[in-house]
N, C-alpha and C positions, 0 to 999 in steps of 0.2 A: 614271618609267620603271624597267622591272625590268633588272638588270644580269647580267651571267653569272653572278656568284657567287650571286646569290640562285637563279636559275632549278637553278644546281646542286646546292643545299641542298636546293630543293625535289626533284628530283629521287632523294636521296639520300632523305630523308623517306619520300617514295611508296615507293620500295625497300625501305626496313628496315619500313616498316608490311605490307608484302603481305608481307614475310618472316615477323615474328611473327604474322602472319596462319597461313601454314602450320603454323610452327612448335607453336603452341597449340591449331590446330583437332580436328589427332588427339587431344588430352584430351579432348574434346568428345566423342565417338566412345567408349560403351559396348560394348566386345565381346561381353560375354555379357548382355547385352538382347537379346530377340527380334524382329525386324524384323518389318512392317506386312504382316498375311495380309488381300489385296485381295481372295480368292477367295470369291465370297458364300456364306453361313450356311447351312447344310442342317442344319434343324432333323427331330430325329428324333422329333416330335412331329408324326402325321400320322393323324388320323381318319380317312382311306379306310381303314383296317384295324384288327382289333378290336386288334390289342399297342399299335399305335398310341393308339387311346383310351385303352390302360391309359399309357402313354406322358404323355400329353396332359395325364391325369386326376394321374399323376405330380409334373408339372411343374406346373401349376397348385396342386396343394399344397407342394411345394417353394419356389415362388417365391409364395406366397399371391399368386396374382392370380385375380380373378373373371372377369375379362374373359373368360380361356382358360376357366375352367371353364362361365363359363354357355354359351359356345358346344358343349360337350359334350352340355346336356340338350336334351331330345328338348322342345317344349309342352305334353305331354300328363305330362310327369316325374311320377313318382309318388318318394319317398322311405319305408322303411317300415323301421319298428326295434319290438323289443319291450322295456315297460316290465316289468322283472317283480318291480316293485314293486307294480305295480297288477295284474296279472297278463292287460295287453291289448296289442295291435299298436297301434302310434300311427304316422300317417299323416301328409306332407303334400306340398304339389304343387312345383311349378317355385322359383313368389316366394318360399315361405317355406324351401326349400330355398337361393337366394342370399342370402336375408336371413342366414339362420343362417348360411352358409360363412364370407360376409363376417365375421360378428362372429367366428369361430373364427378368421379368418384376421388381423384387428386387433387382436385379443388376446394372439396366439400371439408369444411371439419369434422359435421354429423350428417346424416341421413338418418331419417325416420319414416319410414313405410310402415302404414297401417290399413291393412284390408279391412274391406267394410263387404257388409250384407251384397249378395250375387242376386243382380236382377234378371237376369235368364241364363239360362241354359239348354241350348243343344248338341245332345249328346249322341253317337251312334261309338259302334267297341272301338274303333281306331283313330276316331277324330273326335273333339269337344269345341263347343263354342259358348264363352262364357263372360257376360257384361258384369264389371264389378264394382263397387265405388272404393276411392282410395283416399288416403289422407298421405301426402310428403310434405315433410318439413325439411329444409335443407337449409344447415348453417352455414355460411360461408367463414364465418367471424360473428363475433357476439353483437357486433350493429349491422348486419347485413344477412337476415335470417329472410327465406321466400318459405312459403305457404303454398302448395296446389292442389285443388282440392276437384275429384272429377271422377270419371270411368274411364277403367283399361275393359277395352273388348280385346278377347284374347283367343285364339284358336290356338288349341294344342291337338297335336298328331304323333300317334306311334304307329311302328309299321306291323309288328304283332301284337296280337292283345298283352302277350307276358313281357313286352317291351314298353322300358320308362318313356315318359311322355316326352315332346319337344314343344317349345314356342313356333309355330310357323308364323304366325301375323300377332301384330299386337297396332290396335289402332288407338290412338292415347285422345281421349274426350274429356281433357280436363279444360280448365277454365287458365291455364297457362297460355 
C-alpha cells in the first residue's frame, strides 16, 4: 500500500520535472533559425514562355540534371557547332545531344550558365528564333576550370500556341 508520504514525493517529483521541463525547453528554441515556409514552390522555371526555357535550360545546367534538360528538347533536336579545325559544321540529334550533356554534366563539379543580352529575334505564335550571348564556366576541379564565352542561336517550337516551347535546333557560336 502506497502511504501519503510517498504519494507526496511523488507528487513533488511530477512538479519539479514538468518544472525543468519549462525551464530548459526555451534553450531548445533557436531564435534566429528560420521557421518552416509551408507555402508550396513556385518554380520560375516554366516552358510556356521562351525566358522560361532560357530559365529551364539555366537550371538544368546549374543543377546538372538531365531529366529537366531533356524535357526541353523538341524529337526532332538538332544540335550544330562548328569544328574549325576541320573547317566543317558537326551535327547531331536528340540521343547524342543527352548522351553528351550527361557526360559534361558528371564530369563537371560546377556549371555556370549565364545568359546575356538577345541579339535578335524571330518570332511567329509557334516557332521562335533567338541569337543570345552566354557566359559557361565549367569546373572540372579547382586547377582545371574552362571559360566559353559566345552565342547559342536557338529555335524553339510548340505545336499549339497554349503548348510549352521545345529546343528544335540550337547552333552553338561560341568561341570553344
Amino acid at each position: 500500500m502506497i502511504t501519503n508520504t510517498e504519494k507526496a514525493c511523488a507528487r513533488v517529483l511530477r512538479a519539479g520535472f514538468l518544472l525543468c521541463g519549462f525551464l530548459f525547453l526555451p534553450a531548445c528554441i533557436n531564435p534566429f533559425a528560420p521557421g518552416w515556409d509551408n507555402a508550396p514552390a513556385e518554380s520560375t522555371c516554366n516552358p510556356q514562355t521562351v525566358e522560361g526555357m532560357f530559365q529551364c535550360f539555366q537550371a538544368a545546367y546549374t543543377f546538372r540534371d538531365t531529366t529537366v534538360y531533356g524535357q526541353l528538347l523538341d524529337p526532332e533536336f538538332v544540335f550544330v557547332y562548328r569544328n574549325y579545325d576541320l573547317g566543317i559544321d558537326v551535327t547531331w540529334g536528340r540521343d547524342d545531344e543527352l548522351r553528351t550533356t550527361f557526360g559534361l554534366f558528371q564530369n563537371a563539379q560546377k556549371l555556370d550558365l549565364i545568359w546575356n543580352n538577345i541579339i535578335t529575334t524571330t518570332a511567329e505564335s509557334t516557332s521562335v528564333n533567338i541569337v543570345r550571348g552566354f557566359n559557361l564556366t565549367l569546373v572540372f576541379n579547382p586547377s582545371d576550370i574552362e571559360r566559353i564565352d559566345g552565342y547559342a542561336n536557338i529555335t524553339f517550337r510548340r505545336t499549339r500556341i497554349n503548348d510549352p516551347w521545345r529546343m528544335v535546333r540550337w547552333r552553338d557560336e561560341s568561341n570553344f
